[in-house]
ZAMARGU-4260 file (C-alpha; in steps of 0.2 Angstrom, whole numbers, plus 5000, padded with zeros to 4 digits):
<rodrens>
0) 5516/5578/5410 | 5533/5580/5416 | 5536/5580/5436 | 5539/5599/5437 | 5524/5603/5425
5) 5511/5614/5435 | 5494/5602/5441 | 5480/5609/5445 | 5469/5597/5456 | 5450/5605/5455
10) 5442/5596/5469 | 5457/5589/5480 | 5449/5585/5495 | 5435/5573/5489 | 5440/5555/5491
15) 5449/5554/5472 | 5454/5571/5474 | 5464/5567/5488 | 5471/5550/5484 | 5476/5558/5467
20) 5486/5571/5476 | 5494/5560/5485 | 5498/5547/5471 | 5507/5561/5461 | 5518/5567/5475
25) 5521/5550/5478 | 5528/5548/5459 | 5538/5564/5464 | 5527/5577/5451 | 5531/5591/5462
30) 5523/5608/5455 | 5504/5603/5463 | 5491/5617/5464 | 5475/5614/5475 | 5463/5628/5485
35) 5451/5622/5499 | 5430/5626/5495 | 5432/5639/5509 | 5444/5649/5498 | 5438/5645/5481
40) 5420/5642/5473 | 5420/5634/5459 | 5402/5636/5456 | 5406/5654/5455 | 5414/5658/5437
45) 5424/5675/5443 | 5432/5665/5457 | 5435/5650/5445 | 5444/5660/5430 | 5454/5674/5442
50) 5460/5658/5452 | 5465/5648/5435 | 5472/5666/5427 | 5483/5669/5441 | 5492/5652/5445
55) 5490/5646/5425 | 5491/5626/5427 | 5498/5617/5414 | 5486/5602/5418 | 5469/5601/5427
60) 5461/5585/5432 | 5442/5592/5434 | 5437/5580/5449 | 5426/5592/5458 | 5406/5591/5460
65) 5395/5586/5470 | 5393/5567/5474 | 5381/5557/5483 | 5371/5542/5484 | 5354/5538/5477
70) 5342/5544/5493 | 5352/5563/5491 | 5352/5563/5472 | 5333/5561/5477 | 5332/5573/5489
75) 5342/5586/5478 | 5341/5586/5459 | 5343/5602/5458 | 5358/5603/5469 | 5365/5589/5459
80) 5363/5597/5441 | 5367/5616/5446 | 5383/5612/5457 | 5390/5599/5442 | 5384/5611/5430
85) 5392/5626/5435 | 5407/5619/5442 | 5411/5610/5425 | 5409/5626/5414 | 5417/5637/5424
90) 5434/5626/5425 | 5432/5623/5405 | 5430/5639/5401 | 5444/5646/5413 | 5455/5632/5407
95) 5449/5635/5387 | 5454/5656/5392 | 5471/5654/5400 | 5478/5640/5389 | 5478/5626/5398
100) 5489/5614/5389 | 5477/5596/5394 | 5462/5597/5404 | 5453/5578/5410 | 5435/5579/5413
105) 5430/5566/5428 | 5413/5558/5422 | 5400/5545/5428 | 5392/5528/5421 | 5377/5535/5427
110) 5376/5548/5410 | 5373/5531/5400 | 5354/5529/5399 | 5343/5518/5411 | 5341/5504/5399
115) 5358/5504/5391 | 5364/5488/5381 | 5376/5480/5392 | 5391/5479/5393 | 5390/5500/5390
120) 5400/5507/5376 | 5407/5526/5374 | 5394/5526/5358 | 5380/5522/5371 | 5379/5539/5378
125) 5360/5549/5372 | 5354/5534/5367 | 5339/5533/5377 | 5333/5540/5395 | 5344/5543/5410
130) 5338/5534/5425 | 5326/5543/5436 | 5334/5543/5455 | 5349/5553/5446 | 5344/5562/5432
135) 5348/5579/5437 | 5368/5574/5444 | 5368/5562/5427 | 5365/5579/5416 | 5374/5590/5426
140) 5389/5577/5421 | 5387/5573/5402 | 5386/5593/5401 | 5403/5594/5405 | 5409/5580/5395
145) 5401/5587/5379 | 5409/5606/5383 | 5426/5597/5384 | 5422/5589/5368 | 5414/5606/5360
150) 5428/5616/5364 | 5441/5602/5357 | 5430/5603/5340 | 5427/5623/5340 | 5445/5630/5349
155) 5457/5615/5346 | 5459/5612/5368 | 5466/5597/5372 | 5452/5591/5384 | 5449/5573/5387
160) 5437/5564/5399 | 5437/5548/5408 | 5420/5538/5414 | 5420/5527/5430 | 5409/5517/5438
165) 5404/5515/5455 | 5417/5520/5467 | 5425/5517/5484 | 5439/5515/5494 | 5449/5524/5509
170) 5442/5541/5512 | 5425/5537/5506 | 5411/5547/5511 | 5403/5538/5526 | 5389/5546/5535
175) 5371/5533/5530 | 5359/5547/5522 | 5374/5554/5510 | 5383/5539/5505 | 5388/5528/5491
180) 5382/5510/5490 | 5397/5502/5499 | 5400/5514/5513 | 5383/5514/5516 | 5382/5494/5518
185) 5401/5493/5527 | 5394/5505/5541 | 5377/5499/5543 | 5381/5480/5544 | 5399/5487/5556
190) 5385/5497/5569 | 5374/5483/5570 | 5388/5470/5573 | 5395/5480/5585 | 5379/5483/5594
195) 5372/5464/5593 | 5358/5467/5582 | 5352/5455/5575 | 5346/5460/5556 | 5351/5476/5546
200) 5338/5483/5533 | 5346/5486/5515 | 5337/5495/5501 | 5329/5489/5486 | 5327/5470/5481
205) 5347/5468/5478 | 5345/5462/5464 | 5352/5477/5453 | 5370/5473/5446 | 5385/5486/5450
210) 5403/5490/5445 | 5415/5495/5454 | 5432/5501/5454 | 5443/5504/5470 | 5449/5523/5471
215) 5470/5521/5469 | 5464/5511/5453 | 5454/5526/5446 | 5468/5537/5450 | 5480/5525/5442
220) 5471/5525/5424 | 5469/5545/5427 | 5487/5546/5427 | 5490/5535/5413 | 5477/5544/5402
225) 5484/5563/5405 | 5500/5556/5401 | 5495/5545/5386 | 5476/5546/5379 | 5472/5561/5368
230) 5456/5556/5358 | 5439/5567/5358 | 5429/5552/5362 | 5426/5549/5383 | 5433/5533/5387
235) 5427/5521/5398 | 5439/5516/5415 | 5432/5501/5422 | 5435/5485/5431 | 5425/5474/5418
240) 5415/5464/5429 | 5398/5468/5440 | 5390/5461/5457 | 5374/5460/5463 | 5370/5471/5477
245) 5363/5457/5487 | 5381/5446/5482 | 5391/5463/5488 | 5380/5466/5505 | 5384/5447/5509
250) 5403/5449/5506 | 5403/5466/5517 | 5394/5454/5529 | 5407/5442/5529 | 5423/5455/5528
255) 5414/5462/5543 | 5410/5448/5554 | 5393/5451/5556 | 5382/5433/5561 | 5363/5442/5557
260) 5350/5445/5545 | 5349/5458/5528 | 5332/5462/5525 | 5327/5470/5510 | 5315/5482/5508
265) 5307/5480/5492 | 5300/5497/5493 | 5315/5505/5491 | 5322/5509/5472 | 5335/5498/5466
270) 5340/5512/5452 | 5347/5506/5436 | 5345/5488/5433 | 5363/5483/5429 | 5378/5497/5424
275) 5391/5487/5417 | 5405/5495/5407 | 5414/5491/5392 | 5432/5499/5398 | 5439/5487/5380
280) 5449/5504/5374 | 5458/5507/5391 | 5463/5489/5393 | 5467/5488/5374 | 5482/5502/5377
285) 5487/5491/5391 | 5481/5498/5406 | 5471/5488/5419 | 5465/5487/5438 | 5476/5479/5452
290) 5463/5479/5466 | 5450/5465/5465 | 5434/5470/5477 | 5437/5458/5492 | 5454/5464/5495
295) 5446/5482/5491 | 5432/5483/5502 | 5445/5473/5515 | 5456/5486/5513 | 5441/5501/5515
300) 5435/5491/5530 | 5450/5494/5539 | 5452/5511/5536 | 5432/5515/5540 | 5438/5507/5557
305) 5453/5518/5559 | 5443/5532/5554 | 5426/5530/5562 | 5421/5542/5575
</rodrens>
């Protein structure tokens, strides 16, 4: 990309949608197209290919899709594959029609199966089943992946796509029943120090073992690998180390202040045992994190607490 190439961001206001906008403005790429959901539906393939045809982007970085933590991708499998579905093929195909120059895919670490060898390896992927509690969100993401890497194979498109792992960070989702692991924790363990209670229930036995990778990091690495990675392989983008979520609840704890109890409810799914990636190809082209987790769940703190209702 060059700083007056026209950027499509599909899915800006999301929490890497929105730090992604601002880190390219920041690094003065100054041609950035973006539409709110009210005006454009990606689920919707007419809206998605009239919108692409008329303001013909150069780039797209595909960060739309729906998101949740593991009591919604519960609730709403369907919701999870159909939205993630649908938005992916419709952008992939619009991009594929109008000529996009370099489209990037935004996966998950969740499309690795259940069971997965650890650390996980891009060559890991369909190698056995998908963990239960997110199945539907997990196939709705390895479709798109594999369309992006169809269409390279079959039409020659430049389409590449980066996996994370667990995310957070500013601008995080925060309400309890919708959220990700650490926004979930930061805002319980916050409400009950705030209010002297004197124990907060987590889910699960903490034991499962997470990654996780603070947002300006992801957005980092997505930069670096539109302007730099054009392999058909995925490639992993991780921070190469994992927590337990019984180690991370007690470091929230102690970020926050909080003097009481966890208690874990052990009827409560952990999910996948441990999801450690092996991110060896992005570190081996000299690319690498800058966040470590205390100063980033300090740093997600604070901006929960400027933030909060």
């Amino acid at each position: 990309m060059n700083k007056n190439s026209k950027i499509y961001i599909a899915g800006h206001e999301g929490m890497v949608g929105t730090i992604l906008h601002q880190e390219l403005l920041s690094r003065n790429y100054s041609n950035i197209v973006t539409a709110r959901f009210e005006d454009l539906d990606l689920r919707n393939q007419m809206e998605a290919f009239t919108f692409i045809e008329n303001e013909k982007p150069e780039y797209i970085f595909l960060i739309a899709g729906k998101v949740g933590g593991i009591q919604a991708n519960i609730d709403h499998p369907g919701e999870f594959l159909y939205d993630n579905l649908t938005i992916s093929a419709n952008v992939i195909e619009s991009a594929r029609k109008n000529n996009v120059r370099k489209l990037l895919v935004l996966g998950s670490s969740c499309i690795y199966p259940r069971l997965c060898p650890q650390p996980m390896q891009e060559s890991h992927l369909l190698s056995g089943p998908l963990e239960p509690t997110n199945e539907g969100y997990a196939i709705g993401k390895i479709a798109g992946l594999k369309l992006s890497q169809y269409y390279r194979k079959q039409y020659g498109c430049n389409f590449i796509a980066a996996i994370p792992p667990n995310l957070y960070g500013p601008g995080d989702n925060f309400i309890t029943d919708d959220s990700h692991v650490i926004s979930a924790l930061i805002k319980k363990i916050h409400e009950a120090s705030e209010n002297k209670i004197s124990e907060v229930k987590v889910w699960g036995t903490g034991s499962a073992r997470r990654e996780f990778m603070y947002n300006r990091d992801l957005v980092d690495s997505l930069i670096f690998l539109m302007n730099h990675y054009n392999d058909d392989e995925h490639i992993n983008v991780g921070s190469g180390t994992d927590i337990s979520i019984k180690e991370l609840a007690n470091m929230i704890k102690g970020i926050v202040g909080f003097n009481g109890e966890l208690i874990w409810d052990e009827s409560k799914p952990d999910g996948m045992p441990k999801k450690l990636m092996d991110s060896s190809r992005i570190f081996d082209m000299k690319w690498s994190p800058k966040v470590d987790l205390f100063e980033g769940l300090s740093k997600t703190y604070e901006w929960y607490l400027q933030n909060k209702e």
